[in-house]
N, C-alpha and C positions, 0 to 999 in steps of 0.2 A: 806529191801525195801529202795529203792532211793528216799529219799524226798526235796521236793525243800523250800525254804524259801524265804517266802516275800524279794523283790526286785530283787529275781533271773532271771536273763534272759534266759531262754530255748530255745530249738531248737527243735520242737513239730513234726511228723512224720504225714501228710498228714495236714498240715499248711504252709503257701507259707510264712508267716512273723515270725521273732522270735518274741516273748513273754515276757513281764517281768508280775511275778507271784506280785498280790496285797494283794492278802488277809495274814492274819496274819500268824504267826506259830503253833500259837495254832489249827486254821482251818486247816491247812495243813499237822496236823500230819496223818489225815483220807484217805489220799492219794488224794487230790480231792483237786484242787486250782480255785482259781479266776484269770483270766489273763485279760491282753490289751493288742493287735499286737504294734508292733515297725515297723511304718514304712519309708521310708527315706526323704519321699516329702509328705507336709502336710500342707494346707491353715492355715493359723496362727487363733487360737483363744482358749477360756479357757479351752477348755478339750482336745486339742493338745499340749501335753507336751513337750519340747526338752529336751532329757536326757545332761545334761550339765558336768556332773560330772562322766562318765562311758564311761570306752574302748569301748563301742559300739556308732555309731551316731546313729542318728533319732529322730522317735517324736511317742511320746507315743498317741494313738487312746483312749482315757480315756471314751468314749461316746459307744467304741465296748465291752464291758466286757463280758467276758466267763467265762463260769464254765466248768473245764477239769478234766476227771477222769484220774488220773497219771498213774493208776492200769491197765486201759484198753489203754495206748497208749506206743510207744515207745518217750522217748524225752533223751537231752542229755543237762546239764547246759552250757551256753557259757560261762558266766562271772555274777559277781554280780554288782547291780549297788550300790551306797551309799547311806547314811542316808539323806543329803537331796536331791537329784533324788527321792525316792521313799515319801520321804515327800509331795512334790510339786503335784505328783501324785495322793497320797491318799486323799488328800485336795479336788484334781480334780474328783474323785470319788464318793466322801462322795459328795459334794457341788450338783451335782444329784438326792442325797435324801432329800436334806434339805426340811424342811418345810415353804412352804409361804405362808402367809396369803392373803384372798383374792382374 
């Protein structure tokens, strides 16, 4: 099986934007990732990410998250992005769940 690892950017088969995969490695060994579309024009604000550091441009949609079964799609890796692209991200993800008081 072809599995993808956090930060990987894919090319998902009946998804109009590519993808960078967020959830960990550990999560994605079950074939079954967490993604946010990449996409090219994006109103500025904290959960629009611009990937700064990866052969791909855009901006990460951190507010659209998906859950994709790997097993039941065709996809295809474009490229990986780095350690802090996918930092900046998971930040943007997690900050969603945080807890406020209040």
């Amino acid at each position: 099986m072809n599995r993808a690892e956090q930060g990987d950017l894919l090319k998902i088969s009946g998804i109009k934007y590519p993808v960078i995969v967020v959830s960990n490695n550990f999560f994605n060994r079950s074939g079954k990732v967490i993604v946010c579309p990449i996409v090219q024009e994006a109103l500025e604000g904290p959960l629009h990410i611009p990937l700064k550091d990866s052969p791909v441009s855009g901006y990460v949609l951190c507010e659209q998250v998906r859950f994709l079964d790997l097993s039941a799609r065709h996809f295809s890796k474009v490229t990986a992005s780095h350690y802090f692209d996918i930092m900046d991200i998971s930040d943007a993800v997690i900050s969603m769940f945080d807890y406020q008081q209040g």
